[in-house]
C-alpha positions as CSV (number, residue, x, y, z in Angstrom):
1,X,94.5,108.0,84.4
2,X,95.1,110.5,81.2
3,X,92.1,111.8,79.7
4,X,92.1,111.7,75.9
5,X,92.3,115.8,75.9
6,X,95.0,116.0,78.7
7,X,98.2,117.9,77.6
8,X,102.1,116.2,77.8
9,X,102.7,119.2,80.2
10,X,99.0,118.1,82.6
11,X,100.3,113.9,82.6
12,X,103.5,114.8,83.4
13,X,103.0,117.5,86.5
14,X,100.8,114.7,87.9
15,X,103.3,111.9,87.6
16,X,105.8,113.7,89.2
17,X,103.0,114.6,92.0
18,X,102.3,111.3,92.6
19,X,106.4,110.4,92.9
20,X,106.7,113.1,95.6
21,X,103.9,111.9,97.5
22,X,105.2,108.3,96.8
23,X,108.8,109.6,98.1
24,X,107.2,111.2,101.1
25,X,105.8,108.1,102.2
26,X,108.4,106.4,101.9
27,X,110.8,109.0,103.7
28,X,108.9,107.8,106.7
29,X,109.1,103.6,106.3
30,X,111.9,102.6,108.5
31,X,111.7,99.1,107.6
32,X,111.1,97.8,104.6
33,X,110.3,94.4,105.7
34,X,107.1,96.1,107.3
35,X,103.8,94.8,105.9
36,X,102.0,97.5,103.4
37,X,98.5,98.1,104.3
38,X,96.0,95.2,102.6
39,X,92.7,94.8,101.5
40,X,92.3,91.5,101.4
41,X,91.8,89.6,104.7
42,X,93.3,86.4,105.5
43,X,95.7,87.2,102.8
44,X,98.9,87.9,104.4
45,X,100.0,91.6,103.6
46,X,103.3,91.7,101.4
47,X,106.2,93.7,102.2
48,X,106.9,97.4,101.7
49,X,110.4,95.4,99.9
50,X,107.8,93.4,98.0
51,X,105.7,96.5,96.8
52,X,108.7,98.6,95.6
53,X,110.1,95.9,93.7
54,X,106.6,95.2,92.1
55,X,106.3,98.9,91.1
56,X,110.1,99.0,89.2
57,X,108.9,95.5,87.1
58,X,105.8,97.1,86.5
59,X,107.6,100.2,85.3
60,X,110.3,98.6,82.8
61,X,107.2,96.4,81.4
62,X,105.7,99.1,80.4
63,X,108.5,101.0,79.4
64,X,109.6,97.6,77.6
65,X,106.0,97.4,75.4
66,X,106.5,101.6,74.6
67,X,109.7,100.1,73.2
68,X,108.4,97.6,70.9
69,X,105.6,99.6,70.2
70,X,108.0,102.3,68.8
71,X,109.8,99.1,67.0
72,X,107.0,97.5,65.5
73,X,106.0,101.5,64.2
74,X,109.3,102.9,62.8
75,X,111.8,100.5,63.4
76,X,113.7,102.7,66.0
77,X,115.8,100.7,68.9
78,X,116.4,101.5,72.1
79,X,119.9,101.1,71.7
């Protein structure tokens, strides 16, 4: 999480940190159909497939409310 007095340049080297440790992970995943590791037992463990695609929806929501945010502020589009 960002810290109220973290810097653009701070947020940002620790995103892309967290994408190449992501990627490197992922580098070794042969098979996406392969369960993820899961802390909840008796619940079956979803899908490396499963968790990827969760992550891109959660990303364009979010990038979805910046968007409206920005709308509802100025006006400004996406488009």
């Amino acid at each position: 999480q960002a810290a109220p007095e973290d810097g653009v340049a701070e947020v940002v080297a620790r995103y892309r940190t967290a994408v190449e440790r992501a990627n490197a992970v992922l580098d070794g995943c042969a098979d996406l159909a392969a369960p993820v590791p899961w802390p909840q037992p008796g619940k079956p463990a979803p899908s490396v497939r499963w968790a990827l695609t969760h992550m891109i929806e959660e990303t364009g929501r979010h990038a979805g409310h910046a968007d409206i945010l920005r709308e509802l502020i100025d006006g400004t589009t996406g488009r």
